[in-house]
DRENLO-869385 format. One line per 10 residues: their letters; for each residue x, y, z of C-alpha. Coordinates in Angstrom, 3 decimals. Each point is the difference from the previous one (the first is absolute). Layout:
BEGIN
a = X/Y/Z ~ ... $
This chain:
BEGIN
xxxxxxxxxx = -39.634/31.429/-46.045 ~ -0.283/2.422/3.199 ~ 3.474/1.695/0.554 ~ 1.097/1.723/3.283 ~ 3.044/1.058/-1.553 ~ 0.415/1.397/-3.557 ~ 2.904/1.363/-1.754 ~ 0.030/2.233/-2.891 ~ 2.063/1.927/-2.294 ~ -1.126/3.037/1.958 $
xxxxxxxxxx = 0.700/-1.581/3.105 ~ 3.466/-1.158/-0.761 ~ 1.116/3.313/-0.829 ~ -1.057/1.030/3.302 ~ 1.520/-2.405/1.554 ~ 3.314/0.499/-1.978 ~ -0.324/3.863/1.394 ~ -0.649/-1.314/3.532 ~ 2.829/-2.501/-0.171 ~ 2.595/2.775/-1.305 $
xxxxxxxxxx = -1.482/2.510/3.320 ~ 0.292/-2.792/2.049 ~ 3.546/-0.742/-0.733 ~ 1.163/3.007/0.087 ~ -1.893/1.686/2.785 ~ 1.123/-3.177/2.251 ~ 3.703/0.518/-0.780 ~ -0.021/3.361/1.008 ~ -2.027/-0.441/3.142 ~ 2.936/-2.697/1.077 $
xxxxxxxxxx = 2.764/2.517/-0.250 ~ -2.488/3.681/0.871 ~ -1.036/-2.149/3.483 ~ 3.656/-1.514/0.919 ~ -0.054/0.406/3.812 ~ -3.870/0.952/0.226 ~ -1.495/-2.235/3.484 ~ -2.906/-0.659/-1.735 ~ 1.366/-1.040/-3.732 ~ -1.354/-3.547/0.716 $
xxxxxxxxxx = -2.819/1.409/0.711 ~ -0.549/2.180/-3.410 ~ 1.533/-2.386/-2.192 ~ -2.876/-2.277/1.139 ~ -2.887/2.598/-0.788 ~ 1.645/0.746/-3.197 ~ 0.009/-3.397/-1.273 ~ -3.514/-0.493/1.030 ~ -1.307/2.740/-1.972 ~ 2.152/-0.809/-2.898 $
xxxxxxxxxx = -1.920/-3.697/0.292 ~ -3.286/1.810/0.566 ~ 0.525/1.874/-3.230 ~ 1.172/-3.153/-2.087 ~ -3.282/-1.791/1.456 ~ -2.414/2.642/-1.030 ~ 1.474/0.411/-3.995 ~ -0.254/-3.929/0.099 ~ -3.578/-0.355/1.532 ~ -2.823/-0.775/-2.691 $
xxxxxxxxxx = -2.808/-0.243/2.780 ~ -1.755/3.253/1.536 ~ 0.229/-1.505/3.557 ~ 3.846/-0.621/-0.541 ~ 1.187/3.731/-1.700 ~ -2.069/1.632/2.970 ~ 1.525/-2.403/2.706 ~ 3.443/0.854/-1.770 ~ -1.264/4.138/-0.317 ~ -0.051/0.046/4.216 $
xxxxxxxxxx = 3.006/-2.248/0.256 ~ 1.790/2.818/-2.259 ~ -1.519/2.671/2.171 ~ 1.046/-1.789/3.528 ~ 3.184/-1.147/-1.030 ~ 0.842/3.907/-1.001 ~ -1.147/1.368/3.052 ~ 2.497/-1.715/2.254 ~ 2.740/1.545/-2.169 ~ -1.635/3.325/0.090 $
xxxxxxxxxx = 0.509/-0.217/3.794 ~ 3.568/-1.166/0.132 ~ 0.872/3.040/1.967 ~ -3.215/0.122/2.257 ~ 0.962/3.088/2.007 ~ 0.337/2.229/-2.712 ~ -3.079/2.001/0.249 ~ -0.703/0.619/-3.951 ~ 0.265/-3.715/-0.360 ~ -2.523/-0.744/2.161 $
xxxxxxxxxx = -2.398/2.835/-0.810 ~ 1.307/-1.393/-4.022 ~ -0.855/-3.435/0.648 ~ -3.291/0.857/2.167 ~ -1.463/1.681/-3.527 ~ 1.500/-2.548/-1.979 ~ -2.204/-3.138/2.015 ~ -2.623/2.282/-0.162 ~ -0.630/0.502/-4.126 ~ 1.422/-3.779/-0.532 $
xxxxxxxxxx = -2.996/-1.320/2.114 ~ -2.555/2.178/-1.557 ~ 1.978/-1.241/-3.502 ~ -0.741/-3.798/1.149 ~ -3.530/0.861/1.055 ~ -0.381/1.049/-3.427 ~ 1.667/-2.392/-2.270 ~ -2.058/-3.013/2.372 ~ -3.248/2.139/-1.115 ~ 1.085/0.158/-4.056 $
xxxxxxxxxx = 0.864/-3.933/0.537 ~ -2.996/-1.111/1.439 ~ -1.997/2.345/-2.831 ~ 2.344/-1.657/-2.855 ~ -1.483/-3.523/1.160 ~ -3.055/0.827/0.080 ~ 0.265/1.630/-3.638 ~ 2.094/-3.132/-1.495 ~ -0.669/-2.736/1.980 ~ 3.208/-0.816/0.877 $
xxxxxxxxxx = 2.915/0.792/2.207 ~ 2.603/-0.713/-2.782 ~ 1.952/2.970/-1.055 ~ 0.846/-1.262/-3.271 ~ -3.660/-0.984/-0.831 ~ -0.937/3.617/1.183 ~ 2.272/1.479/-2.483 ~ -1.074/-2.320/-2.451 ~ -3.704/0.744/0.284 ~ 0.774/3.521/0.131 $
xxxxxxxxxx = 1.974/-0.084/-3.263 ~ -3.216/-1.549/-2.074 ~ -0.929/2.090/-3.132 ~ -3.627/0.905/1.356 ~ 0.126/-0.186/3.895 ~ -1.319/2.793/1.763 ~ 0.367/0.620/3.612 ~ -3.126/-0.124/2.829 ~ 0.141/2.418/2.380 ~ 1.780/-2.495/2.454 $
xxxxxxxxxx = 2.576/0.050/-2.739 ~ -0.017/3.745/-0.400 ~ 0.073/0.666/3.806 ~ 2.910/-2.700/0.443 ~ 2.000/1.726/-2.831 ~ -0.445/3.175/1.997 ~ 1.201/-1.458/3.343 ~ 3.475/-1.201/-1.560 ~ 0.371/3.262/-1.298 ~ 0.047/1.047/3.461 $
xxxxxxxxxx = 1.571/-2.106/1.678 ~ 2.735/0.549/-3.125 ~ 0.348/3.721/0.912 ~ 0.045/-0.494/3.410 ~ 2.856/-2.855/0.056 ~ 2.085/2.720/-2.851 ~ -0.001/2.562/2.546 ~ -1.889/2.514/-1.858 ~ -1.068/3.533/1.597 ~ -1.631/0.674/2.385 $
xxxxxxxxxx = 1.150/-3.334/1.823 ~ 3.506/0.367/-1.370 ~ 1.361/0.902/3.479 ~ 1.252/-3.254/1.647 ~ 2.081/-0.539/-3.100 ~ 1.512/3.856/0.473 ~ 0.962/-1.049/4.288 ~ 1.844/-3.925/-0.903 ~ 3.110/1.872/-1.078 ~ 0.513/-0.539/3.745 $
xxxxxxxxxx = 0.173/-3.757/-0.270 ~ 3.060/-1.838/-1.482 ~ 1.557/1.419/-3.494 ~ -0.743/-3.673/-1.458 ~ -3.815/0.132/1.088 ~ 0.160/2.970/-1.774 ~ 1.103/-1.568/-3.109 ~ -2.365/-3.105/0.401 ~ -3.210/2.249/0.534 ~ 1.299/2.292/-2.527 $
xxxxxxxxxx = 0.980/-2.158/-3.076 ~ -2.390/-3.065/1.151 ~ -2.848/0.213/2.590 ~ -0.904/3.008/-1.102 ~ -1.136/-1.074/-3.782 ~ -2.648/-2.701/1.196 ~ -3.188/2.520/-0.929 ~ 1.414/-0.267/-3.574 ~ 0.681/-3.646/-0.191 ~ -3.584/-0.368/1.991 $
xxxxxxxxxx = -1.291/1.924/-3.344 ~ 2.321/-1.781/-2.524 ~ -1.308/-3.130/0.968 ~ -3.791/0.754/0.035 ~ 0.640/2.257/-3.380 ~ -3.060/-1.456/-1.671 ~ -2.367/1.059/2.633 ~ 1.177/3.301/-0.072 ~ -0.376/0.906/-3.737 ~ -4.036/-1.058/0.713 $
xxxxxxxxxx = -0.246/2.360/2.370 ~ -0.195/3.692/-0.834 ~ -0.608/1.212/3.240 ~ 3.137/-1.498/1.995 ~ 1.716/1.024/-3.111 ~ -0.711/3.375/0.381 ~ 0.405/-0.072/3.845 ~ 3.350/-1.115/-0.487 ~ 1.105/2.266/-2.476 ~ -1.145/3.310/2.193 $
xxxxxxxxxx = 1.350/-1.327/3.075 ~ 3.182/-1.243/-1.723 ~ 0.370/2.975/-1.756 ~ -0.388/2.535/2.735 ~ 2.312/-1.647/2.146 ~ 2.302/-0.154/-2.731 ~ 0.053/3.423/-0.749 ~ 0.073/1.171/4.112 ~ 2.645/-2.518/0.605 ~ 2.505/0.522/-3.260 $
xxxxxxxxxx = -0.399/4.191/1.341 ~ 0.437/-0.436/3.470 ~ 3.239/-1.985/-0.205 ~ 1.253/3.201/-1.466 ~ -0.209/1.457/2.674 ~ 1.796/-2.704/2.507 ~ 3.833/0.407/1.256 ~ 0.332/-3.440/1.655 ~ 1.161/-2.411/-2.575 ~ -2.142/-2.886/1.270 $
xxxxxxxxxx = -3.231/2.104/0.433 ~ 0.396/1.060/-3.397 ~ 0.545/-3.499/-1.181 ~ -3.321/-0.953/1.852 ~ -2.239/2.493/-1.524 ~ 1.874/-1.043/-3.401 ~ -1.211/-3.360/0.871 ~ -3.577/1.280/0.385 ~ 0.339/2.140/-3.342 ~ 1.386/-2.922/-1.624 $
xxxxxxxxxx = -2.544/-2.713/1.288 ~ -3.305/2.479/-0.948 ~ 1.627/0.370/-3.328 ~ -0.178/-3.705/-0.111 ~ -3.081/-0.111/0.394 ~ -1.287/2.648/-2.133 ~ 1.623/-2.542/-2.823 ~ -2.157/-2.793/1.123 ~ -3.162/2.081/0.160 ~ 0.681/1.029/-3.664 $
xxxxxxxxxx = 0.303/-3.427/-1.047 ~ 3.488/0.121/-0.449 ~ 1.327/-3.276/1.827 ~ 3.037/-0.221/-1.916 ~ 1.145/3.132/0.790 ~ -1.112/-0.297/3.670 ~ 1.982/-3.500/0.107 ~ 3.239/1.708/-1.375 ~ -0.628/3.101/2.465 ~ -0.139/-2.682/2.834 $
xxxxxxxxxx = 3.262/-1.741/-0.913 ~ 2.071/3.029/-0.875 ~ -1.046/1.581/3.268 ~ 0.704/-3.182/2.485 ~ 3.374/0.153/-1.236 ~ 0.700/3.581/0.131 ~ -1.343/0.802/3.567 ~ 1.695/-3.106/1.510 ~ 3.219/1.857/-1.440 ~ -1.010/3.210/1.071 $
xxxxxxxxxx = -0.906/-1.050/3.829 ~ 3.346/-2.405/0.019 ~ 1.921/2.366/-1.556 ~ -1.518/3.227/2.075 ~ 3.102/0.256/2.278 ~ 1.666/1.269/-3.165 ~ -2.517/2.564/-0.396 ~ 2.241/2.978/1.873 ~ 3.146/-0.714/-2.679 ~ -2.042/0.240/-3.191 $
xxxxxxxxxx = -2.041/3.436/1.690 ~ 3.330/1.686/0.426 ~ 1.363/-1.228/-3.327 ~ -2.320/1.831/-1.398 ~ 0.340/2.956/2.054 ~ 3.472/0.049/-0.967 ~ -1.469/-0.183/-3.986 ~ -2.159/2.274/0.174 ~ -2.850/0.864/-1.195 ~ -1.608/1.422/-3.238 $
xxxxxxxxxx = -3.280/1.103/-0.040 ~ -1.738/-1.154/-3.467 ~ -1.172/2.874/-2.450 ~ -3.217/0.201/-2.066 ~ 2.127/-1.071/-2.898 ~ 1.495/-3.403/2.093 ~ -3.840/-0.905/0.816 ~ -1.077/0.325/-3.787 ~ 3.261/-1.600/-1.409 ~ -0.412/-2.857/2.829 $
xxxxxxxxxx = -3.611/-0.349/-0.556 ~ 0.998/-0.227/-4.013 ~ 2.305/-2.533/0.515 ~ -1.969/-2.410/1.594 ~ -3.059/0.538/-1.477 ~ 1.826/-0.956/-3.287 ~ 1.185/-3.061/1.856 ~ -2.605/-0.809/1.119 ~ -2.238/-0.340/-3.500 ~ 3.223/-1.621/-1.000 $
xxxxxxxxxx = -0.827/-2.851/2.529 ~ -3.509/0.254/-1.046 ~ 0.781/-1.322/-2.810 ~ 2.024/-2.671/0.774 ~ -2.450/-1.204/2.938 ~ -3.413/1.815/0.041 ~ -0.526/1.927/3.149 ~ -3.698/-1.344/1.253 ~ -1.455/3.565/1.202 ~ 0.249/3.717/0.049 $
xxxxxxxxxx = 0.547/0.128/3.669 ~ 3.488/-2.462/0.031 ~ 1.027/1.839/-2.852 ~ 0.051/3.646/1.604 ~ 1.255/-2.004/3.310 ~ 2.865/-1.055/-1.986 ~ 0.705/3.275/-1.883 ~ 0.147/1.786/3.358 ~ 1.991/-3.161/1.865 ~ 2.531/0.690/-2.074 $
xxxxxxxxxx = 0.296/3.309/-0.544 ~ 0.555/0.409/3.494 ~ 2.875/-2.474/-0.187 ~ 1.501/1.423/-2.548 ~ -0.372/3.946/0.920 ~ 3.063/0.470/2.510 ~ 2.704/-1.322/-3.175 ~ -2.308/2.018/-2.193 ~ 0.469/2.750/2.234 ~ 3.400/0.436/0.397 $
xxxxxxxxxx = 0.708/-0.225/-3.785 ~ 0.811/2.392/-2.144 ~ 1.505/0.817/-3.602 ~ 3.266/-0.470/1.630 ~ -0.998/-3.643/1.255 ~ -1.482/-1.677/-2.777 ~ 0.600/-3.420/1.746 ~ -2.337/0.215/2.975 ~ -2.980/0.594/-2.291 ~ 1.508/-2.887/-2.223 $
xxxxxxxxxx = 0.141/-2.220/3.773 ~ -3.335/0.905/0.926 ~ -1.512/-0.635/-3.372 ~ 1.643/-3.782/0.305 ~ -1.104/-0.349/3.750 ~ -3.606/0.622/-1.279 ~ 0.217/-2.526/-2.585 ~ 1.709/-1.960/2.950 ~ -2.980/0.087/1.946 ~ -2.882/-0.380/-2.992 $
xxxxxxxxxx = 2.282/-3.026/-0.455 ~ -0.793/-1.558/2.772 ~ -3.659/1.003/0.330 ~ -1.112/-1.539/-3.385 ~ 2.465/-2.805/0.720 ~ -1.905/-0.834/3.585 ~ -3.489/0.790/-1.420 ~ 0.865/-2.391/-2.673 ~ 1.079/-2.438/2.191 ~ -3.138/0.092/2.759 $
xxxxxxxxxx = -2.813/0.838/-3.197 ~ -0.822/-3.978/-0.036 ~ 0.151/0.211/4.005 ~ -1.780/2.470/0.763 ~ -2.249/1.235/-3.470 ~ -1.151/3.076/0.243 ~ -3.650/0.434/-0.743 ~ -1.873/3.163/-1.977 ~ 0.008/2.936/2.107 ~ -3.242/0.173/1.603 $
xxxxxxxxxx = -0.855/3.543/-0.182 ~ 1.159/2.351/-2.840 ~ -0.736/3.038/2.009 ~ 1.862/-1.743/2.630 ~ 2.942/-0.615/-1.270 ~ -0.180/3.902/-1.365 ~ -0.873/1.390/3.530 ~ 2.892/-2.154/1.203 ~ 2.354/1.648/-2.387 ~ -1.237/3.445/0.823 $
xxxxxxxxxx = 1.036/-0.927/4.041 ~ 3.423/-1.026/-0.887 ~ 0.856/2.920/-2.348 ~ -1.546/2.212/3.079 ~ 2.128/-2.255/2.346 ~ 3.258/0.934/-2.113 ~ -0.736/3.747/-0.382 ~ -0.350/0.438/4.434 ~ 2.946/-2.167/0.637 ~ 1.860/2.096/-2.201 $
xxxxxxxxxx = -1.481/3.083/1.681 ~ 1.128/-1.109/3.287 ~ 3.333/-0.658/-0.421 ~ 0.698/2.638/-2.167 ~ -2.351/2.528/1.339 ~ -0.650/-0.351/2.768 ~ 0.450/3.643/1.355 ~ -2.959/0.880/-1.691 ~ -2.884/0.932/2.200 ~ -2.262/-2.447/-1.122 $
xxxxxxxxxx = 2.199/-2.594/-0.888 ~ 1.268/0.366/4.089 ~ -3.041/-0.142/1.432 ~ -0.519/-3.596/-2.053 ~ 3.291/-0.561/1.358 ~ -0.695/0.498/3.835 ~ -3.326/-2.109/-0.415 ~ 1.936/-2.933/-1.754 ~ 2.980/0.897/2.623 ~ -2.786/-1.106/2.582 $
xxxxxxxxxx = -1.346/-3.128/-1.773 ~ -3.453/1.480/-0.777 ~ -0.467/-0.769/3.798 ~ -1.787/-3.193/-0.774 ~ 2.580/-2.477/2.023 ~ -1.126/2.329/2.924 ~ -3.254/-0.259/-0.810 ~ 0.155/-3.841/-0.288 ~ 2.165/-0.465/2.851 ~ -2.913/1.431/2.269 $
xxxxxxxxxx = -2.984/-1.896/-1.911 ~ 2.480/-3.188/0.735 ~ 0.482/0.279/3.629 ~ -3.635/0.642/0.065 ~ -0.930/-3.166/-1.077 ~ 2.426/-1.526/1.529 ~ 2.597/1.402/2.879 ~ 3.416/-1.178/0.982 ~ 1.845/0.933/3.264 ~ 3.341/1.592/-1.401 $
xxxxxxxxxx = 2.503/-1.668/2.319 ~ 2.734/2.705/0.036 ~ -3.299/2.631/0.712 ~ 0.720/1.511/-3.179 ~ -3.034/1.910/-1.331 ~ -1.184/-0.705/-3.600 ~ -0.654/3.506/-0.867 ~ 3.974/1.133/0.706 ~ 1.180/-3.588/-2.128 ~ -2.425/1.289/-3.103 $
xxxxxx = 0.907/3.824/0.055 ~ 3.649/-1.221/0.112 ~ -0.229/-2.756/-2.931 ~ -1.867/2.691/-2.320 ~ 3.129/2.628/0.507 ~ 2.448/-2.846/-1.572 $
């Protein structure tokens, strides 16, 4: 029986996230916009895009998700602009309209190309097909797998057309938040859903996992390098969302489904909770702070690496690659307790130690949880998933570099070309207006609004 809608148990634990967001994101806006002229006004285009979103998880037919992709893109734009004479928002929302049009030119093309390869314009019947022991892909198949993954990296932000996501900060603190914890995770949903197709593919496998993993690694090392707290929050997001990503290239949906949830929940706390940012920076000031020793690395590094095969063998990890990720995840979190311990102090090592079996806790309790959701598939690519490993051991060793060396010659002149952004919003800020110009009402020029976003 032909279905426009579909639910599944994917789908409903999307939906639960989006329901949770929506909640909470519209509660704040009522009290954040209290005596705003236009409240009415954003209120409206909020609830639209929530809708928008709720229609595209529930649509099972190609014409419906895309219909529902633009309505998601449209609806956002209008809060984008809520304060129109603000320059960066409109230069913001000008590059935003102009990668979520190429991003719908794209996913029509892989839609059209999945109809002709199945035959039908059911997604669940796509899937299905996809999912058969011996189907191969054609090359409409291959070519429409390779199109989502495009129109996936462009709708997550990643580098070099990360920039509009960088300039929204200038629109309301709750858009933040939506586009942050919500909007913003479509590319991996887009993938989630279509899973099937991917693992036939090599080629938009390994497309993704580059791409992903190079903005990943550019991202997670030039938010190190960012003062303002919601700048830094936004190139977390593109870090975070490339990371993402990376998981699904690899074959590791579970993972990527957990990554999703955890991080939704987290950066709508982080954005809502941002004004807060200036206490908890000066508390600890006022701590202080220790810089870790070779010996605090290796006894950190010990510690959860032994926790780590401890929750190995509880719940199998499913790859090299989210096994280092989680060693050095960790470690990181548990290195400022670790170093400020000493013989003196057995308890902080004894805290940290329990905070790391905190947190394995609830990463083999989550994976366990979203396994039957979500299964993760073999890893598609031994010498992937190694070469993946290698880039986030690398990743760990030059974030550590610049924060704790940063005087070094070298290390500073990495520094001062992160400090800048790599220069590639500038550069695709001017390809942008290229292809298509705006007239910057306040006669702002573009070139002053990028140099001035890269020094944050």
């Amino acid at each position: 029986m032909n279905s426009l809608l579909a639910i599944s148990s994917l789908k409903l634990v999307l939906l639960a996230l989006v329901a949770l967001l929506a909640v909470v994101i519209w509660r704040y806006s009522a009290t954040a916009l209290a005596g705003e002229q236009d409240k009415l006004r954003f209120m409206r285009a909020l609830a639209l895009t929530l809708t928008a979103t709720v229609f595209t998880l529930l649509s099972n037919h190609l014409l419906l998700f895309w219909l529902g992709w633009c309505w998601i893109s449209l609806s956002l734009q209008q809060l984008l602009l809520f304060y129109p004479e603000r320059p960066r928002a409109q230069l913001a929302a000008h590059k935003k309209a102009l990668s979520a049009r190429a991003g719908e030119i794209l996913l029509a093309g892989a839609f059209i190309l999945l109809y002709i390869e199945f035959g039908t314009a059911e997604i669940s019947d796509i899937v299905s097909q996809a999912s058969g022991q011996h189907y191969s892909l054609s090359l409409y198949g291959h070519v429409a797998t390779v199109l989502l993954v495009l129109v996936a990296l462009i709708k997550c932000a990643q580098l070099p057309l990360h920039g509009w996501l960088i300039q929204v900060v200038e629109a309301p603190t709750p858009v933040s938040a939506l586009l942050h914890a919500g909007i913003i995770n479509l590319g991996g949903i887009l993938l989630l859903l279509f899973s099937p197709l991917l693992k036939l593919s090599a080629a938009a496998a390994v497309l993704l996992l580059v791409t992903a993993l190079i903005s990943t690694v550019l991202a997670a090392l030039i938010m190190t390098t960012r003062i303002s707290i919601k700048v830094r929050l936004a190139w977390s997001t593109i870090a975070q969302m490339g990371l993402m990503l990376v998981e699904i290239a690899l074959g590791l949906y579970t993972l990527a489904l957990l990554h999703l949830l955890a991080h939704s929940c987290y950066k709508a706390y982080a954005f809502l909770h941002s004004g807060n940012a200036v206490n908890h920076y000066l508390a600890a000031q006022l701590a202080g702070q220790t810089e870790p020793q070779a010996r605090h690395w290796l006894l950190a590094l010990l510690v959860t690496s032994a926790l780590v095969i401890l929750a190995h063998q509880i719940l199998p990890l499913s790859s090299l690659s989210s096994a280092v990720l989680l060693v050095l995840a960790v470690t990181v979190l548990l290195m400022p307790s670790l170093a400020r311990a000493d013989s003196r102090r057995p308890l902080r090592v004894m805290l940290a130690v329990a905070y790391g079996v905190g947190l394995l806790a609830l990463y083999s309790s989550g994976k366990y949880m979203l396994q039957p959701i979500a299964p993760t598939t073999q890893v598609f690519s031994t010498w992937a998933d190694v070469f993946t490993s290698l880039v986030f051991a690398g990743l760990f060793v030059m974030a550590v570099l610049l924060r704790y060396h940063s005087r070094h010659r070298a290390v500073n002149r990495v520094f001062i070309w992160l400090n800048a952004g790599g220069y590639l919003d500038e550069w695709a800020t001017r390809v942008t207006l290229k292809i298509w110009p705006y007239h910057n009402k306040t006669s702002v020029k573009t070139s002053n609004l990028s140099q001035a976003e890269s020094l944050k």
